[in-house]
N, C-alpha and C positions, 0 to 999 in steps of 0.2 A: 774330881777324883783325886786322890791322896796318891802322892808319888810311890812307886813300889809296886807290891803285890798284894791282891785283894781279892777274900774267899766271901761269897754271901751266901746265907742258908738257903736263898730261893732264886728266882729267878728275874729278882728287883734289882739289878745290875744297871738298867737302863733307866731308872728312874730319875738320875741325875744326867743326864745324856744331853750335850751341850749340842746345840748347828754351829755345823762345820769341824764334827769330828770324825773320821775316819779309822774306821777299824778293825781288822782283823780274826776271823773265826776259822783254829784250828781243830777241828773234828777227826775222830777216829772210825766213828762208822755212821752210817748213814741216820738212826735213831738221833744221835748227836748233835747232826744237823738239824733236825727238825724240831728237838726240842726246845734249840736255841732262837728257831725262827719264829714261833708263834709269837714268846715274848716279845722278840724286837719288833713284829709288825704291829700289834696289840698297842706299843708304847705310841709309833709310828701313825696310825689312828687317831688315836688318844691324842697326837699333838694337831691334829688339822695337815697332817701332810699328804702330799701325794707318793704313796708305795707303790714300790716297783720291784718283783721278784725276777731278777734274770736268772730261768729256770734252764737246766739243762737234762736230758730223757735220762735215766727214769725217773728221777727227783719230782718232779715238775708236778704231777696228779697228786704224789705223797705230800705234799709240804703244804697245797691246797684242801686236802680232806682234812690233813691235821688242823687248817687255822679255822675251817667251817665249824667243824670240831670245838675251838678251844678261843674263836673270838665271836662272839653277840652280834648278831646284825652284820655279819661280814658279805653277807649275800647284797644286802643290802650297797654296801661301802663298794662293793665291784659294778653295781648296776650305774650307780651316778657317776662310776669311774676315779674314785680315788684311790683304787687296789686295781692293778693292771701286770699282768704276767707275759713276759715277751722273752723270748727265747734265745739263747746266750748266741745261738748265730746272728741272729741281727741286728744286736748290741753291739756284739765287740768285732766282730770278720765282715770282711771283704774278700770276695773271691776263694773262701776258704781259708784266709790268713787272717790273723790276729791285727788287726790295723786303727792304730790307735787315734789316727783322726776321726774314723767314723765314731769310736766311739763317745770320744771328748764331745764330738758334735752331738750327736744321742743325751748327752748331761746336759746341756745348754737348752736343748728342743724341751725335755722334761720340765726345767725350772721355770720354761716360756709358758708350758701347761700347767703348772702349778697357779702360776699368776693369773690364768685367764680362768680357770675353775675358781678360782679366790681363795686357796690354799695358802698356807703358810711357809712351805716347803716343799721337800723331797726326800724320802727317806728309802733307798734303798738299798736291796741286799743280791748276791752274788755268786753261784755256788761256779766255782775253777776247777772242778773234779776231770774236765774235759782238755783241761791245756795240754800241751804237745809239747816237752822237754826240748825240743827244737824254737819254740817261741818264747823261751823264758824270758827273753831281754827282751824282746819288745812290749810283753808284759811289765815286767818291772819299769819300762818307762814310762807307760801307761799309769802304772800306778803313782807314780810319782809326780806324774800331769794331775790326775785324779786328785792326790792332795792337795795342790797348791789350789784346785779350781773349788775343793770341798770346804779348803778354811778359811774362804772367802766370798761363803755364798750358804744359804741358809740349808744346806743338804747335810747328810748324816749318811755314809756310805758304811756296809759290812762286807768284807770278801772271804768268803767260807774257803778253806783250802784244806784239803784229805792230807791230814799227819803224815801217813806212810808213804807218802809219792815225793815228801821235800827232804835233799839232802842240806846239809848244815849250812851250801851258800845261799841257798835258795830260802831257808829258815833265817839267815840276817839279812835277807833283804825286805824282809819282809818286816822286819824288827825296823830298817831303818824307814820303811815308805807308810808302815804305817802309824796312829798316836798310838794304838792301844792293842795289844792280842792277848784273847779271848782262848782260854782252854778249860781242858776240864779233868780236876783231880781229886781222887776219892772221891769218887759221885759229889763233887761242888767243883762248879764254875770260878775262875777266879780270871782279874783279870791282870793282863802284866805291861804296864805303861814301858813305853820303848824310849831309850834314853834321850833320845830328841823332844819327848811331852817332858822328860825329868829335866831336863835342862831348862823347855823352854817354862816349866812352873815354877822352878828357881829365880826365871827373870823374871816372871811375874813376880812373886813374893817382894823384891827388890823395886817393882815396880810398884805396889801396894806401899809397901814403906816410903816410897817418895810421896807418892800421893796423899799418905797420911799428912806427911810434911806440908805438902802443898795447904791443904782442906784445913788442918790448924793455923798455919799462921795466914791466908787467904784476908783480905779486910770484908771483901760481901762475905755475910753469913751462910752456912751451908747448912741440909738437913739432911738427913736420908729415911724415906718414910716408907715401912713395911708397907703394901699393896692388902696382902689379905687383912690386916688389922685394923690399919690409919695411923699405927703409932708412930713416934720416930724413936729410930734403932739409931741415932749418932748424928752426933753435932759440934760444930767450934765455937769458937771459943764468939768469934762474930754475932752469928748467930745468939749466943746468949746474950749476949751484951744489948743484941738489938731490941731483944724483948724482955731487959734487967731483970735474966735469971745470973744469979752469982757465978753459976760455970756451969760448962754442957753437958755432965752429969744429971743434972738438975732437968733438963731436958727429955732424956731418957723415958719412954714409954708416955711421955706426952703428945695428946691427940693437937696436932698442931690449929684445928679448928677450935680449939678452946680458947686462942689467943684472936680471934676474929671478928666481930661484934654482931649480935645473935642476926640483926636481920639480914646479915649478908652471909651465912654460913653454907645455907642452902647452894644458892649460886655459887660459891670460892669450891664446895665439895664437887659439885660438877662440871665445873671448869679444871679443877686438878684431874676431876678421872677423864675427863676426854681428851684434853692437851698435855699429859703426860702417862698415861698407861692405856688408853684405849686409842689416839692416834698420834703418840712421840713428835708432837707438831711443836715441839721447843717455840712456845706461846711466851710470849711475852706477857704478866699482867701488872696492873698497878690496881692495889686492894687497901683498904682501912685494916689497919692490926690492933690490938691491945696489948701495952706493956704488963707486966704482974704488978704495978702500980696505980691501973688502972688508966691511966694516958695512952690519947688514942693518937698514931701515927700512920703513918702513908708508906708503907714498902710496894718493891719492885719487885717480881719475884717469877724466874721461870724455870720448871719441872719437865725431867724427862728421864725415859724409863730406863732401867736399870739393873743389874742382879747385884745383891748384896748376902754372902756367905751361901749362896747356891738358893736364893730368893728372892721373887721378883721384887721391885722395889721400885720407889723415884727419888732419883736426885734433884731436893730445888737449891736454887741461888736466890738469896736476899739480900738486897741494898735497900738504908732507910731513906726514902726522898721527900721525906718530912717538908726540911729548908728547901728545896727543889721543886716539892710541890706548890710549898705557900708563895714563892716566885714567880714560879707560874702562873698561879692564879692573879697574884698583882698586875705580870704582865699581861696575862690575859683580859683584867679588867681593863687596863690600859687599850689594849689593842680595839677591844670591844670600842671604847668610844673614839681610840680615833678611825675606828671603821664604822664609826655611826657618822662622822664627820666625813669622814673619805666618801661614803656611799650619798651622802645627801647632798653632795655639790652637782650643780647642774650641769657643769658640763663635764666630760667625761675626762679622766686620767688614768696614764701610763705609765707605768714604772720599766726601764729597761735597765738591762747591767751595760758592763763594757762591751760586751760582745754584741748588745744590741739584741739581746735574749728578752722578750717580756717576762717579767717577773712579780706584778702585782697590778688587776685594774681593779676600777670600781664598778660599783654596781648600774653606774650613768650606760658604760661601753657595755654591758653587756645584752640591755636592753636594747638601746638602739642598735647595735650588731645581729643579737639573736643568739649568740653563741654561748656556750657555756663557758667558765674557765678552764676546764681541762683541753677543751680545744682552743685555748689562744695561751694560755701560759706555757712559759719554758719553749716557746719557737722564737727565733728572731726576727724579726719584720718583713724580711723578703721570703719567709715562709708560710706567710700567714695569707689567707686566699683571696680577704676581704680586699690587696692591696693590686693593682696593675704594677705595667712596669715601669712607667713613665712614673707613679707614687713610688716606688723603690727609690728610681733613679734619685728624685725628691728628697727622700726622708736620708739617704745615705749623705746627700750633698752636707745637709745638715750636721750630721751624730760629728764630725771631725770637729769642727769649731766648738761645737756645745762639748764634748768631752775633755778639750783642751781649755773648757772653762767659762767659755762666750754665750753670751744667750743668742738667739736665732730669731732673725724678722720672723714674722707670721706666714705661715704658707699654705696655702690650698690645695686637699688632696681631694680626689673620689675614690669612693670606696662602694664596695658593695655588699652587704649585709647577707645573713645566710640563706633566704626565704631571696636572694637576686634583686633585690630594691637598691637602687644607684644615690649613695649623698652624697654631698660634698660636704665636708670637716674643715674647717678654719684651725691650723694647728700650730700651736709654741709649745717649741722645745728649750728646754734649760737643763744645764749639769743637775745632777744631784751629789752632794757634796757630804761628806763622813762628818759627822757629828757638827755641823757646820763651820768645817774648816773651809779649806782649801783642799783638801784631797778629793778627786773626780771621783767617785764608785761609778757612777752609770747617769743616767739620764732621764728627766720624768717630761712627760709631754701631756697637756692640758689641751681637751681636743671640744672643738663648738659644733654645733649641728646647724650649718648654715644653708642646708637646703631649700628649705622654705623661702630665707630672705632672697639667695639667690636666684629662683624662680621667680619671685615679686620683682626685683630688679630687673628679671630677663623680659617679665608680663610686662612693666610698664613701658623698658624698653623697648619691645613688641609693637606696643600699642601705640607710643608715644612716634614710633618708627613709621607702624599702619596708617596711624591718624594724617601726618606730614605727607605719604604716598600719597592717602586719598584727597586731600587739599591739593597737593601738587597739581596732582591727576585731573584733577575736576575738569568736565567739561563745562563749568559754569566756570566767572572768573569773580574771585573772592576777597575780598579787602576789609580791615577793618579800620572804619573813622572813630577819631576820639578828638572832644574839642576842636572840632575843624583840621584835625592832623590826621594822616593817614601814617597807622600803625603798621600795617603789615598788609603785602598782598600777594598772591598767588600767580603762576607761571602762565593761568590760561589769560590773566586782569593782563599780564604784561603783553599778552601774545594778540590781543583785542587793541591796546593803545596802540602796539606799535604796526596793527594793520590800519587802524588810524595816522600813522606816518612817527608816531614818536617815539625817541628811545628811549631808555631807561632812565638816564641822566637829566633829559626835558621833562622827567613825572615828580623830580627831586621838587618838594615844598608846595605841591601842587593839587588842590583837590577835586572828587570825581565833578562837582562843581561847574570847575574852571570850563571844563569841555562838554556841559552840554549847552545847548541851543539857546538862545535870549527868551525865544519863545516859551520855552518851558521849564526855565530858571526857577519861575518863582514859586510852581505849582511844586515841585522837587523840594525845593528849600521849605516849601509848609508843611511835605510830610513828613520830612527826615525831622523837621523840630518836634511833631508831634509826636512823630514814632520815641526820640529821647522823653519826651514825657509820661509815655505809655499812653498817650489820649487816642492819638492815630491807630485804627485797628489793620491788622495786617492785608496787605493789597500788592498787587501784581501790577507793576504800570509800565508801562512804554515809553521811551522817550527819545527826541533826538540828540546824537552828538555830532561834533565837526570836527571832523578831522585836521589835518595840518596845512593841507591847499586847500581846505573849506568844502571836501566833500562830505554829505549828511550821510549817517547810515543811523539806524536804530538797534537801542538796545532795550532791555525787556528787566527792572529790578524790582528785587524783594529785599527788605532789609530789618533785620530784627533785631532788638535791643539785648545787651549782655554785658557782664563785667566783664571789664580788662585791667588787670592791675589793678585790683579795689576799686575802679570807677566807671562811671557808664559809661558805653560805647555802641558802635552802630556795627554790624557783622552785615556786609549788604554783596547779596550775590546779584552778578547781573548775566548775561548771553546777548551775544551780538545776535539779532533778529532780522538781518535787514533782507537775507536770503529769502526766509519766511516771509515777510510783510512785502516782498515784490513774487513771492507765491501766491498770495493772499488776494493781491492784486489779478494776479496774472488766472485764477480761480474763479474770481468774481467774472471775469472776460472771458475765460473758457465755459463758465456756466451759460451766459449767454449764447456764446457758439452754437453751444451744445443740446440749449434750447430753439433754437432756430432749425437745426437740424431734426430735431424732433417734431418741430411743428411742420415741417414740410419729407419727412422719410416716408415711403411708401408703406414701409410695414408701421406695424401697428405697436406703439409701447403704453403698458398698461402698470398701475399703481396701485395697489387695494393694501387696506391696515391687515393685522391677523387673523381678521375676523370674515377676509373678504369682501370689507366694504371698499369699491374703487372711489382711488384719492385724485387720479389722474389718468387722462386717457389723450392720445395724441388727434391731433384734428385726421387723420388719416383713416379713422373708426368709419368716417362719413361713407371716403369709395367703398370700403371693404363690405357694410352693412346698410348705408342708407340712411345711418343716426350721425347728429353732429355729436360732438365733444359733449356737451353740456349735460345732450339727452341721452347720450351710455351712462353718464357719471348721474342720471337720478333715477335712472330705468335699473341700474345694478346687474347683479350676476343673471338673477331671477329670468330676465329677458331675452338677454341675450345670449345663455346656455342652453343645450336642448337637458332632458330629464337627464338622461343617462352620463353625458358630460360635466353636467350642475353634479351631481352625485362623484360622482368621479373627481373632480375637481377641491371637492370639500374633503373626500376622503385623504387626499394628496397634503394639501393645509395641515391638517389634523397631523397627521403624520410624522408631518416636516417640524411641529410645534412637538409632538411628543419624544421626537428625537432629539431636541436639543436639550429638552427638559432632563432625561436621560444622560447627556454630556456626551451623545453619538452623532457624525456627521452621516446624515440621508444619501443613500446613494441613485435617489432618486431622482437627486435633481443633475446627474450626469447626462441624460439624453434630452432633447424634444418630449413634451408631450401632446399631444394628438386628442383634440377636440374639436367636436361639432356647434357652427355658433347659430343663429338665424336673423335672415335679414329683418330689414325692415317690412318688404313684399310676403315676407314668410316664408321666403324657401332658407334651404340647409345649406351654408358653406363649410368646409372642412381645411380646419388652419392647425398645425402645431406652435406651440408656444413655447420658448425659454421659463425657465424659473429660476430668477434669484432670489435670495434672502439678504434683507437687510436689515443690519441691527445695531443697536443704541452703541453707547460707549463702552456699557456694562458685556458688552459681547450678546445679549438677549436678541431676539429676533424682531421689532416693531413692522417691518413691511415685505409684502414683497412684490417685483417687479418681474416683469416680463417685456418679450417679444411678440407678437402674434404674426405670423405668415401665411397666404394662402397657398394652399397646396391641391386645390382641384386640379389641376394639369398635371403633379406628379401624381397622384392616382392614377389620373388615367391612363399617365405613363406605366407604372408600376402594374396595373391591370393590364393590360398589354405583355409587357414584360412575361408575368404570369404566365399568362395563355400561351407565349412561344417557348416559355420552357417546359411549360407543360408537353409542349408538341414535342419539344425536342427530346426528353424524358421518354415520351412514346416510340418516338423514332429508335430512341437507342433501346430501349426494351427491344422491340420489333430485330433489331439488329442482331444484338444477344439469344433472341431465340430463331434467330433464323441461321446464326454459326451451331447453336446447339440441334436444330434439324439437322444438320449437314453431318454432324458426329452419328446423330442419330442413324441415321442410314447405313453407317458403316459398323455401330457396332453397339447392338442394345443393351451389352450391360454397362456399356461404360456412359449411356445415356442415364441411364436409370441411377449410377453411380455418383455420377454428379450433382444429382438433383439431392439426394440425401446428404453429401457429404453438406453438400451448403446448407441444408435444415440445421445439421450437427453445429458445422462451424459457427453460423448467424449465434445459436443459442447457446453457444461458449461466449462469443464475442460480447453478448448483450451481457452475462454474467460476470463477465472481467468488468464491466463498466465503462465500456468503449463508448465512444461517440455515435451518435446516427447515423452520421456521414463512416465513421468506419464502417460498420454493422453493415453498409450498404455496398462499400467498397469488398467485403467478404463476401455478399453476399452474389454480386458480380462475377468476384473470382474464383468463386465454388462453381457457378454455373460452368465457366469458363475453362478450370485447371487441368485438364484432358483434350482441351481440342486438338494439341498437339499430336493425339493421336491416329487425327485424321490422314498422318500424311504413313501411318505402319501400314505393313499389309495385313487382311483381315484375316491369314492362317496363324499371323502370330496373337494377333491378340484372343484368336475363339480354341488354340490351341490347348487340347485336354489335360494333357502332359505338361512335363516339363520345360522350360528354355532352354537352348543350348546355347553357352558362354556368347554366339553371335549377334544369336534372337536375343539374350540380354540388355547385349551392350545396343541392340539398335532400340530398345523399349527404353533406355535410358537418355533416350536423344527427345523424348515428346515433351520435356518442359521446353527446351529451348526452342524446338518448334515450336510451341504454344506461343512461346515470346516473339519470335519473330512473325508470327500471324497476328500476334495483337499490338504490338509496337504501335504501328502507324496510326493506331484505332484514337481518337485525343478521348480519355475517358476522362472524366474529374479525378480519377485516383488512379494511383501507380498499378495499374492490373496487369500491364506485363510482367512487370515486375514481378508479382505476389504468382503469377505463374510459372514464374522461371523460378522460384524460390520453394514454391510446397516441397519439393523432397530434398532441401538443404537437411541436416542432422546442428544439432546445439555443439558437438565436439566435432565439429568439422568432418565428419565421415559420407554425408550424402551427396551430391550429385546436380546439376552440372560444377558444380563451382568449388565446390567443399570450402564455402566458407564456413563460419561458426558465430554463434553467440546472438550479441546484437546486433552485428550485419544481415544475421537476416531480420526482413521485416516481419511486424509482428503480426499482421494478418497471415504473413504466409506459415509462421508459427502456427497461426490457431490451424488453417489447412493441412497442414503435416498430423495433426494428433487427430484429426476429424476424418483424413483419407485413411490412417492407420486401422480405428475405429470400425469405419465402415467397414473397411473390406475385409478383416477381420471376422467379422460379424455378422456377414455377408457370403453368400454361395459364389464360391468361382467355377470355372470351368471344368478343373480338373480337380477338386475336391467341393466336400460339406464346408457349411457355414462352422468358423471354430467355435462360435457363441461371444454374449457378451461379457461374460465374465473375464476367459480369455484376454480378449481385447483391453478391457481396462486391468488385467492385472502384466499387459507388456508394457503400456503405456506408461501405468505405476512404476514397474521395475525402474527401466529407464528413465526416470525424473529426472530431468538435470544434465543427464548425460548425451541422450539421442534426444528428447524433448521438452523445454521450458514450462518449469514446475508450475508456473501460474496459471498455463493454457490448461496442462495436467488437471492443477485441482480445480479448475472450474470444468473440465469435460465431469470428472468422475461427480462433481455437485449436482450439476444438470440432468443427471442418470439418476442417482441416488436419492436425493432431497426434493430437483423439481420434476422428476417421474418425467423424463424427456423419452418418447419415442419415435421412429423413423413415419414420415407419411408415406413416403417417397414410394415407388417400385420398387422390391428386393433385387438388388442387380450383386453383382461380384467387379473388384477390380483391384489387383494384387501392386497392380504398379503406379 
């Protein structure tokens, strides 16, 4: 806007309307207002901003119908919320007062909304018809905050104020807070810049003419390029020069893509419109130009947006980097090959500065590290992850000496790569040196991948280390001869002389030779020559040596030809044997024994192949059957087995052979087996037999051996045996039903009680998977678990009614009875026991004991859930049977708590699955 006063025919006032100007709308009646408001919001629109009416009553509906009225699609602009109406209370008041933080906060909140809708701005307007002659001054402060915050922020603020309500101080304050007020004369708008915009368009102007100054004598060239056109509206004198127009007149309305060369126009035209008027990204670019001479050059050049004479525009900068360019590229060729040379050295380099900052590797490190260059360049060494700290401590030692000029011995770091793979790098470090002076810049370091070798050194070390241990170690003693000299020999060779008496110092120039036997010198001496010849095939021999007081012992060698030092030699391991060979001896003298005692032992030892052909048979066969030796061993199994034992016998063999073939040891042959043989008279004896197996080297089975014993006397023992415990079996039956008479008499249901619960119990107990012997012990102490009750009287137990707390506690005395009437009794199993226990509970709540868990025994478990059952299930005296269902749904309740879940789910299986019912007599018994 042009400094002064300004009348327009219409209502295009705001068509030049600058963000971040502020200003002023003095109206006389309300029409006034409203006419002035369509325009501004219309423009407001029009620019991409966010509108904001702070409406005050009755305005507020009017100002609205007029702009539905008088702007296109405003319905529209309200619904996406770029037009929003909020009401002058909660803009500018607090608590009813004018309060000028909330409202400066309210502008800041808007232009946060602006940004997130993706709006350009803010443009709002204000109607003060409402302020309160009391609040002037905190308005005018307000207003004054409001500019400073408007001409520094993409907003456009209007404050409508009613003509007749301002007196003359209140009309220059308004003059000084705002750029611009807005009235209206002779039916035309004019508007009247306040002398703070006259002033500050003055310093611009002033400002303008420096900047011309600047822009012409400037050495980059400058342009300014219309936006709507492409052309350029002005240039210096640079700029001409750079593309040999005679002066920047000559410039003038020239498309600056005309100076561009055709196939790069395309791209330069839409890199100017996005880097300089679609996103103000002051881009940097470097582009090929044409001079008007047709010479093509290299400029630099970057644009950004701009208003020139109240039009948008961009301002570029151009510098020719022609010579700069072609530089470049030289050194770029240059760099090119010495980064062809840098990269194709094999082992890897470092360039560091002073500071120990890496600053250039090659392509060797980045392979074997893994890393990229952006994660290893520009860190110092002790930042870099590949290094510990002991490699810091390392590489620091170094950088002092090398920087001060010195090269640096070689030194060994580990390192670990980014993928966690552990090397070790062989590393020299040297100064690097400015132009090859003497001036230090930093330091370059030339690194080897010596992992490999390293590992080879450690393997052979290793090995070289293992090989020495197991020589040392050998329980053989190991030497090797060369030319009749002994090269080297082993700690077990030393530990063997000097149990022959000699020491180390008596073996000095002396060979294995010297110390064996006269006897068998010469045999020794023919094979070790053959053996150098390779004529002698390899052999295991025996021989004596003598000791140092001429005691003889034997040793046991083997010796085989190899090179030592490029020439033959003899590698001969030997083992003192002398223990073995008076084993050997002592072997041979116990087989004897051992035969002797075989040929005269009573029982019978026998030897048949795997086919059960007998290989031997002891002269003992004779008493036991009537056959000598001779004639068992051609009469065979055939004879002297009966059918069923022959048969038996083979099946056993079989077995015994099929099991090893498998790689399983027979558990068969753990006991006696028990066969019938026949004399020679014809009758039947009855012997069990041992079985062993005996087999080859290979671990196979070739034979097996036996024992044979007569055992007719232990039958008959054993039969005997039988029969008395047969009796005594009777006798305690007899016993047990003669305690259960005696209950009987006293009180028939708890007869009849008993007999069931032991059905129940037994066919729980048989379900758990109990023993026999249990099953039988339960089955006892079912008969059994109430005799106790013999010693109540018979009104409490046939009593119809209930107990009273007495009669209780004395029906809770009949396990312990029960035990002390069985105690004495010696049964095979704990049956006092298991009667003192049926009415224990699993959490310690039953009776006599209250013990818990698995202190009680577990037959008397099964009895606790089997007398539960019953009697449950069962008629008492003074009620009905509850049924069964009942019964296994308390048993079930209480799992675990009053009764062991196991005993549980095998009662409720035996009901359910095996259809278990009572045989018994239905009796009743509660306790």
């Amino acid at each position: 806007m042009s400094i002064g006063t300004r009348a327009s025919a219409d209502i295009g006032i705001f068509d030049e309307i600058r963000w971040g100007s502020h200003l002023c709308h003095l109206y006389q009646s309300n029409d006034e207002l409203i006419d002035l408001a369509v325009p501004y919001f219309r423009k407001g629109l029009e620019r991409n901003a966010l509108c904001l009416w702070l409406s005050s009553e009755p305005l507020a509906q009017q100002v609205i119908n007029a702009l539905i009225d008088g702007i296109p699609h405003f319905d529209q602009c309200r619904k996406k919320g770029q037009f929003q109406t909020l009401p002058h209370t909660e803009w500018y008041l607090k608590d009813g007062r004018v309060n000028t933080s909330v409202a400066l906060q309210h502008a800041s909140n808007a232009l946060t909304q602006a940004k997130v809708l993706g709006l350009e701005g803010v443009w709002v307007a204000g109607d003060l018809s409402w302020l309160d002659k009391g609040d002037w001054q905190i308005l005018a402060a307000y207003e004054e905050a409001a500019c400073n915050l408007i001409s520094a922020a993409p907003v456009v603020g209007l404050c409508a104020y009613p003509i007749h309500t301002l007196d003359a101080v209140e009309g220059l304050d308004l003059f000084r807070v705002h750029q611009s007020v807005l009235v209206r004369r002779e039916g035309r708008w004019e508007v009247i810049e306040s002398l703070a915009q006259v002033r500050s368009e003055k310093a611009l102007r002033e400002t303008e003419r420096s900047y011309q100054h600047l822009f012409d004598s400037t050495l980059d060239g400058s342009e300014v390029i219309d936006a709507a056109t492409g052309r350029i509206l002005i240039a210096n004198q640079a700029a001409a020069s750079i593309f040999g127009f005679a002066s920047p007149e000559q410039m003038v309305g020239v498309n600056p893509l005309d100076y561009i060369p055709g196939e790069d126009r395309e791209r330069v035209a839409r890199m100017m419109a996005e880097y300089m008027f679609e996103k103000d990204l002051h881009q940097v670019m470097e582009l090929r130009a044409l001079r008007t001479d047709g010479r093509e050059i290299w400029i630099s050049a970057v644009g950004v947006r701009t208003q020139y004479e109240g039009r948008l525009a961009g301002l570029i900068s151009i510098r020719d980097v022609t010579e700069q360019r072609k530089a470049e590229n030289a050194l770029g060729e240059s760099q090119r090959d010495f980064q062809a040379v840098f990269d194709s050295v094999r082992e890897g380099i470092a360039v560091f500065d002073l500071t120990g900052r890496l600053l250039r590797v090659n392509k060797r490190i980045l392979e074997v590290g893994g890393y990229s260059g952006d994660e290893l360049l520009g860190k110092s060494f002790d930042q870099l992850g590949m290094f510990g700290a002991d490699e810091i401590t390392k590489m620091a030692s170094v950088f002092a000496p090398v920087l001060a000029g010195m090269d640096s011995p070689p030194l060994e770091l580990e390192v670990e790569t980014k993928s966690g793979e552990k090397l070790v790098l062989e590393a020299r470090v040297s100064p690097l040196k400015k132009g090859g002076g003497s001036e230090v810049v930093g330091s370059i370091a030339v690194l080897r991948d010596i992992t490999e070798r390293k590992r080879t050194v450690e393997l052979l070390q290793v090995s070289e280390q293992r090989n020495r241990l197991l020589v040392e170690n050998a329980s053989e003693g190991i030497l090797v001869v060369q030319q009749g000299s002994v090269q080297f020999v082993n700690r077990k060779y030393l530990e063997i002389m000097e149990h022959l008496g000699y020491m180390v110092e008596e073996l000095k120039g002396r060979t294995l030779e010297d110390f064996i036997h006269f006897e068998d010198r010469q045999a020794f001496r023919y094979v070790r020559e053959g053996r150098l010849s390779s004529e002698e095939p390899d052999v295991i021999r025996q021989v004596r040596v003598v000791g140092k007081t001429g005691q003889i012992r034997w040793i046991e060698l083997n010796e085989v030809r190899l090179t030592w030092d490029d020439k033959p030699a003899l590698l001969v391991f030997l083992n003192d044997v002398t223990e073995r060979k008076q084993a050997e001896d002592a072997l041979i003298e116990s087989e004897k024994r051992y035969r002797l005692l075989a040929e005269n032992v009573s029982d019978v030892i026998w030897v048949t192949d795997v086919n059960l052909q007998p290989t031997y048979v002891s002269p003992s066969i004779e008493r036991l059957l009537g056959w000598r030796a001779d004639e068992a061993l051609l009469n065979g199994l055939e004879d002297a087995l009966s059918p069923s034992s022959l048969d038996m016998v083979r099946g056993l063999a079989a077995r015994l052979v099929e099991a090893d073939r498998d790689g399983h040891e027979s558990l068969e042959l753990q006991h006696p087996v028990e066969v019938e043989l026949r004399r020679r008279d014809g009758s039947a004896v009855s012997v069990d037999t041992t079985v062993t197996v005996i087999r080859d080297l290979d671990g196979h089975p070739v034979q097996f051996l036996g024992v044979l014993r007569d055992i007719t006397e232990r039958k008959q023992a054993e039969s005997q045996l039988q029969q008395s415990f047969q009796k005594m079996e009777r006798t305690l039956e007899g016993t047990i039903q003669a305690i259960r008479a005696m209950v009987d008499t006293r009180d028939r249901y708890t007869a009849g009680h008993q007999l069931r619960v032991t059905e129940l119990a037994c066919a729980i107990a048989e379900s758990m998977g109990l023993s026999s012997q249990q099953v039988q012990a339960v089955h006892v102490a079912g008969l059994l678990h109430d005799v106790g009750k013999i010693l109540l009287p018979t009104e409490i137990l046939t009593k119809p009614g209930r107990l009273n707390d007495i009669e209780f506690a004395m029906i809770r005395t009949h396990p312990r009875a029960g035990y002390n009437i069985l105690k004495s009794i010696e049964f095979p199993w704990p049956v006092a026991k298991m009667v003192l226990q049926h009415h224990e509970r699993m959490d310690g709540s039953g009776y006599p004991e209250q013990i818990r868990g698995e202190e009680i025994l577990i037959e008397a478990r099964i009895l606790a859930v089997a007398d539960v059952v019953e009697a449950m299930s069962s008629h008492r005296p003074y009620r009905p049977a509850l049924g069964m269902d009942k019964a296994l749904e308390e048993i079930t309740k209480n799992s675990g708590v009053l009764y062991d879940p196991r005993v549980v789910d095998a009662c409720v299986r035996v009901f359910r699955e095996d259809s278990f019912s009572f045989k018994g007599e239905a009796a009743a018994d509660l306790y």
